[in-house]
DSSP file (Angstrom, degrees, kcal/mol; ACC not computed):
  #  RESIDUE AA STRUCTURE BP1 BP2  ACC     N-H-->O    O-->H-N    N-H-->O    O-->H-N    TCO  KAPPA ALPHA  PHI   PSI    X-CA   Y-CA   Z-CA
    1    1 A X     >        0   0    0      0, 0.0     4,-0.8     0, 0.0     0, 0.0   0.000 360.0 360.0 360.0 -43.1    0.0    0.0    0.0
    2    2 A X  H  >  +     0   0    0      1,-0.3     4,-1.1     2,-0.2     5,-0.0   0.494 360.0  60.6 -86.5  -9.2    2.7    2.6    1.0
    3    3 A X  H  > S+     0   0    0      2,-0.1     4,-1.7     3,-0.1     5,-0.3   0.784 104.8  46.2 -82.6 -36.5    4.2    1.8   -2.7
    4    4 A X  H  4 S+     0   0    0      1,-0.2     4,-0.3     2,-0.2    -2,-0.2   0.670 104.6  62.0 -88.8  -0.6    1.1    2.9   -4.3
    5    5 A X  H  X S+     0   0    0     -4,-0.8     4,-2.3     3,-0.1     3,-0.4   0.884 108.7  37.1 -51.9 -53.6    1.1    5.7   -2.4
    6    6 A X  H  X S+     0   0    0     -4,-1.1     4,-3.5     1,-0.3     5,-0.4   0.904 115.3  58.1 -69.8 -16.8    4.4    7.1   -3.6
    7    7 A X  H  X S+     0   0    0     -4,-1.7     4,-0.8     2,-0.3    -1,-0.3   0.808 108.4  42.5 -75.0 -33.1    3.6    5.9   -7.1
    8    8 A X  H >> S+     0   0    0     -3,-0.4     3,-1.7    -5,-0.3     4,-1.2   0.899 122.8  46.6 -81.6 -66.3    0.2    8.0   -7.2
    9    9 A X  H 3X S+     0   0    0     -4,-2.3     4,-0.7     1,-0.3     3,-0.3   0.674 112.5  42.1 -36.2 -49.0    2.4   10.8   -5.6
   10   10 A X  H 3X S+     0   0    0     -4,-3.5     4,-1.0    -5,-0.2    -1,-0.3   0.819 112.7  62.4 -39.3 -51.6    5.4   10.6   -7.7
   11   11 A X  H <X S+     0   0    0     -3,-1.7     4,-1.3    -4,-0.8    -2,-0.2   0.806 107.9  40.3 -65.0 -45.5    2.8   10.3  -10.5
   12   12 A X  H  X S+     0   0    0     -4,-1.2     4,-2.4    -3,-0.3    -1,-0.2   0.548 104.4  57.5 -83.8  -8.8    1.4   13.5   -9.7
   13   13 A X  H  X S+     0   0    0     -4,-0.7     4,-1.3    -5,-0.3    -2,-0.2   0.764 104.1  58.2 -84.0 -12.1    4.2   15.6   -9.1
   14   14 A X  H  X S+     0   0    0     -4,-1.0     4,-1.4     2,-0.3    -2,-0.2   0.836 104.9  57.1 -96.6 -53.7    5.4   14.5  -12.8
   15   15 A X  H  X S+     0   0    0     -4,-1.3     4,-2.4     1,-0.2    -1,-0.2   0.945 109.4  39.8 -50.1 -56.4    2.1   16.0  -13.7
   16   16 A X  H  X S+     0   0    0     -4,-2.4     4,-1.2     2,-0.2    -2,-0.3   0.747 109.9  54.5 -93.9  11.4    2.7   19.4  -12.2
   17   17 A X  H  X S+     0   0    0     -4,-1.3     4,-2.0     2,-0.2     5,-0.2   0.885 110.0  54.2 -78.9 -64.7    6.5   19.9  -13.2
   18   18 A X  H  X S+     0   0    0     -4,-1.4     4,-0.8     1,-0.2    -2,-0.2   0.846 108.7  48.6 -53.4 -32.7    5.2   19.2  -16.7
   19   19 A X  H >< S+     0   0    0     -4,-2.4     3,-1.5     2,-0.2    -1,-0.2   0.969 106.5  51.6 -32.8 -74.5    2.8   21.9  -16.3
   20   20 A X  H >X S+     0   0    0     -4,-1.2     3,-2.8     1,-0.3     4,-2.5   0.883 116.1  47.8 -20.8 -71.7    5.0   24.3  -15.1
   21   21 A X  H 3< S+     0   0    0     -4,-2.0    -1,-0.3     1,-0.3    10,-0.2   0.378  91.5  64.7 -78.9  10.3    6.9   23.6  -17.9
   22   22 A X  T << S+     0   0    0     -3,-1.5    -1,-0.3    -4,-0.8    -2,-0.2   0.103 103.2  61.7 -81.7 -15.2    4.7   23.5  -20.6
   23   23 A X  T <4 S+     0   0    0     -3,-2.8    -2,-0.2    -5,-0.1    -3,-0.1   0.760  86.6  79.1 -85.4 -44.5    4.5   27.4  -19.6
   24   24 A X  S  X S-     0   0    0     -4,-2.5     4,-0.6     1,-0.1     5,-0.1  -0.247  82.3-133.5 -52.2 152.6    8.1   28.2  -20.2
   25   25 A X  H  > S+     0   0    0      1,-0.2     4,-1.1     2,-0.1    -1,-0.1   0.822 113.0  46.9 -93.2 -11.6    8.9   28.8  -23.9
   26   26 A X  H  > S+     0   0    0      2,-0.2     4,-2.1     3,-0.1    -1,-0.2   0.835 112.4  51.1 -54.3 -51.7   11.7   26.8  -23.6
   27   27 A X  H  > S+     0   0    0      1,-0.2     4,-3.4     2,-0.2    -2,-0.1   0.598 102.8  59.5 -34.6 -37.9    9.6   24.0  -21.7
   28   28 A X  H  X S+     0   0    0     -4,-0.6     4,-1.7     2,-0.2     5,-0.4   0.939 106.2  44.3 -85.9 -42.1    7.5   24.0  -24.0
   29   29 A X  H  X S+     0   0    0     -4,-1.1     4,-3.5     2,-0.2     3,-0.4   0.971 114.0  51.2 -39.5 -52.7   10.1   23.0  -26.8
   30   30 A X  H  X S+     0   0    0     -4,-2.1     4,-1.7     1,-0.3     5,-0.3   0.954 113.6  43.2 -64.2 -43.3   11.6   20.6  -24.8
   31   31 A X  H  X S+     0   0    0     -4,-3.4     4,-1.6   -10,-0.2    -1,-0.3   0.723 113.0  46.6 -70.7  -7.4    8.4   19.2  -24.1
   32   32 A X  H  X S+     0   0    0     -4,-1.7     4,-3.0    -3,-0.4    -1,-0.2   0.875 112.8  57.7 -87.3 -42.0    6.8   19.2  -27.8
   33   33 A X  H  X S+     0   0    0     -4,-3.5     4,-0.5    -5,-0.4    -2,-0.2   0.929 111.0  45.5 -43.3 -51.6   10.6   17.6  -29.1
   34   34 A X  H  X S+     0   0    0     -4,-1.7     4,-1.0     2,-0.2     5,-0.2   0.704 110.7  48.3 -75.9 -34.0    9.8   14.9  -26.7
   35   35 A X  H >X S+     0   0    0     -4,-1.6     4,-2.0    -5,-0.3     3,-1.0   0.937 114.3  47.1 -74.7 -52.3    6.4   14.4  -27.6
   36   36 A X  H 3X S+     0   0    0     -4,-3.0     4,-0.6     1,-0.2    -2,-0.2   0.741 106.8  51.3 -43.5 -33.4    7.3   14.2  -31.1
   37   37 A X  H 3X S+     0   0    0     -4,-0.5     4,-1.4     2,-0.2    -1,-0.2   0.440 111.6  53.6-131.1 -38.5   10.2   11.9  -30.7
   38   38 A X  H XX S+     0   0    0     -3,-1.0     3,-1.8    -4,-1.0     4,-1.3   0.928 110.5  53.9 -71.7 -67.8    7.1    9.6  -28.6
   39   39 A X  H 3X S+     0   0    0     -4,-2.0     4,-1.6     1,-0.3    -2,-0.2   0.801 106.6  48.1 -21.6 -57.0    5.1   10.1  -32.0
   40   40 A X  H 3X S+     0   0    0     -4,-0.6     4,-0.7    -5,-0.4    -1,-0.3   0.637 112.4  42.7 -98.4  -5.9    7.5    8.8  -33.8
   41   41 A X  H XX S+     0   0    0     -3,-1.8     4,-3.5    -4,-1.4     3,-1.6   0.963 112.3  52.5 -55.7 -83.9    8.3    5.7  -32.0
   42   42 A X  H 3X S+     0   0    0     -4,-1.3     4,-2.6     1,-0.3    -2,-0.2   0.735 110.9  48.9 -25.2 -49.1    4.9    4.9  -31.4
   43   43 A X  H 3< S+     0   0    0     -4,-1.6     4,-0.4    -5,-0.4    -1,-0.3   0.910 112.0  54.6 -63.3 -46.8    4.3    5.4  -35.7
   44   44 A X  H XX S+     0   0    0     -3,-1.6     4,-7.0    -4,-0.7     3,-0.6   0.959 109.7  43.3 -45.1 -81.4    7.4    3.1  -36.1
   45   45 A X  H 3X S+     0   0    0     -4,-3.5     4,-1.5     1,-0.2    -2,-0.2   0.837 109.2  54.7 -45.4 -49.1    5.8    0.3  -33.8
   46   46 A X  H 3X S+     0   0    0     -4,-2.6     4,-0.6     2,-0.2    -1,-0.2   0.491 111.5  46.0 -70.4 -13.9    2.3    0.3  -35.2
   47   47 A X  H X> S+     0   0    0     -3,-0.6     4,-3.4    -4,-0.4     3,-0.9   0.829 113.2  47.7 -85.9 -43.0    3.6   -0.3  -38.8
   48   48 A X  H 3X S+     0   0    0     -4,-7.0     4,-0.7     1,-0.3    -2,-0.2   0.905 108.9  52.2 -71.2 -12.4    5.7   -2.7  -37.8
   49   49 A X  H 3X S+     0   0    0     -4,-1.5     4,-2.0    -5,-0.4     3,-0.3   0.822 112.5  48.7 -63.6 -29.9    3.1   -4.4  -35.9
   50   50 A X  H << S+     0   0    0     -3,-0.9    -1,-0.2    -4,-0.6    -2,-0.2   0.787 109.5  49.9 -86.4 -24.7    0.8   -4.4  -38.9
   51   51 A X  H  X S+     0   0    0     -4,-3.4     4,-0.7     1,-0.2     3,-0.4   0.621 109.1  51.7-101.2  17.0    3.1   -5.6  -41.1
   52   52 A X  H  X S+     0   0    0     -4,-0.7     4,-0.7    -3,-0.3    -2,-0.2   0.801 110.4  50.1 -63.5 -40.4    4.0   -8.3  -39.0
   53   53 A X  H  < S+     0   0    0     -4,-2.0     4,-0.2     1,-0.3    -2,-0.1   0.162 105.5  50.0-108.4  61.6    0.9   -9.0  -38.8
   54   54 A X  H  > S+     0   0    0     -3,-0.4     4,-1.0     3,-0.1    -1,-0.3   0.507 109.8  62.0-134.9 -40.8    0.0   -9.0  -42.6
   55   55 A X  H  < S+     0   0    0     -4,-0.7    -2,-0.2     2,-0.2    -3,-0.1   0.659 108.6  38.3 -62.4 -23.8    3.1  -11.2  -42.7
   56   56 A X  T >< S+     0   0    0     -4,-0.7     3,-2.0     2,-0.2    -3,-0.2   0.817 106.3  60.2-114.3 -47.5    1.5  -13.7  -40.6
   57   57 A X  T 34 S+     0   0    0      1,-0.2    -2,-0.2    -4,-0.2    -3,-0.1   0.790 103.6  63.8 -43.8 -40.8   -2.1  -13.7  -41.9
   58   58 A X  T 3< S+     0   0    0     -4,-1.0     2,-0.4     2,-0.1    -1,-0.2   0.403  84.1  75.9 -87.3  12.8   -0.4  -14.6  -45.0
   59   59 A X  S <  S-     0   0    0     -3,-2.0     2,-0.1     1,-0.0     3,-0.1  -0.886  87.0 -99.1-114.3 159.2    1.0  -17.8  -44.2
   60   60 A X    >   -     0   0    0     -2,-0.4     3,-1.6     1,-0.2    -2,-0.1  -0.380  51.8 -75.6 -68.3 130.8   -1.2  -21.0  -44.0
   61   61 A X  T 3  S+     0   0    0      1,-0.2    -1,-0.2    -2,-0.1    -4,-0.0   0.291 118.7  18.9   0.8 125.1   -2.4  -22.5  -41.1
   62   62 A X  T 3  S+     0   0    0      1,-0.1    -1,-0.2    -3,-0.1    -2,-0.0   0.581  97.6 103.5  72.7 -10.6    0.5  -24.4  -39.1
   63   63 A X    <   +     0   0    0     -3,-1.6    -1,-0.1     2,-0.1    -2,-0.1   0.235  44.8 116.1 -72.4  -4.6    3.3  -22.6  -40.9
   64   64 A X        -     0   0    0      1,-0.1     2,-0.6    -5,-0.1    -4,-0.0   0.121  67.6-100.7 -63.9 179.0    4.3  -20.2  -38.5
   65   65 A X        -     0   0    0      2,-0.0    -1,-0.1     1,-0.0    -2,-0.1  -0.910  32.0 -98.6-119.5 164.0    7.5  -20.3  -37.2
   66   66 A X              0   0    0     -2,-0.6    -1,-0.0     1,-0.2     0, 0.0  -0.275 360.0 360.0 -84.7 145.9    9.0  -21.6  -33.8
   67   67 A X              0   0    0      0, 0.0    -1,-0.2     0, 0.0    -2,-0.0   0.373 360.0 360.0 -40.7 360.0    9.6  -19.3  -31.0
């Protein structure tokens, strides 16, 4: 219990330093750089998840390969 305390706490202080800095115009770079940089991971993964699984859909039943 006294971990999910600091974890909601922690959690929220992380919410208002990003505020804060989301005010600054500096802040605001770093944080839009970083979001972008999330973006573009994120764009990355979901193709390659789709064409994996466009890869996978296209093989026949029992064809996969072993783990």
């Amino acid at each position: 219990m006294k971990s999910l305390v600091w974890f909601v706490f922690g959690t929220a202080c992380g919410f208002v330093v990003a505020h804060f800095m989301n005010k600054d115009p500096r802040g605001h770079e770093v944080l839009a750089a970083v979001d972008a940089r999330i973006t573009e991971f994120t764009d990355r993964m979901g193709d390659a998840y789709r064409q994996e699984e466009a890869r996978l859909s296209g093989a026949p039943a029992g064809d996969e390969p072993a783990a």
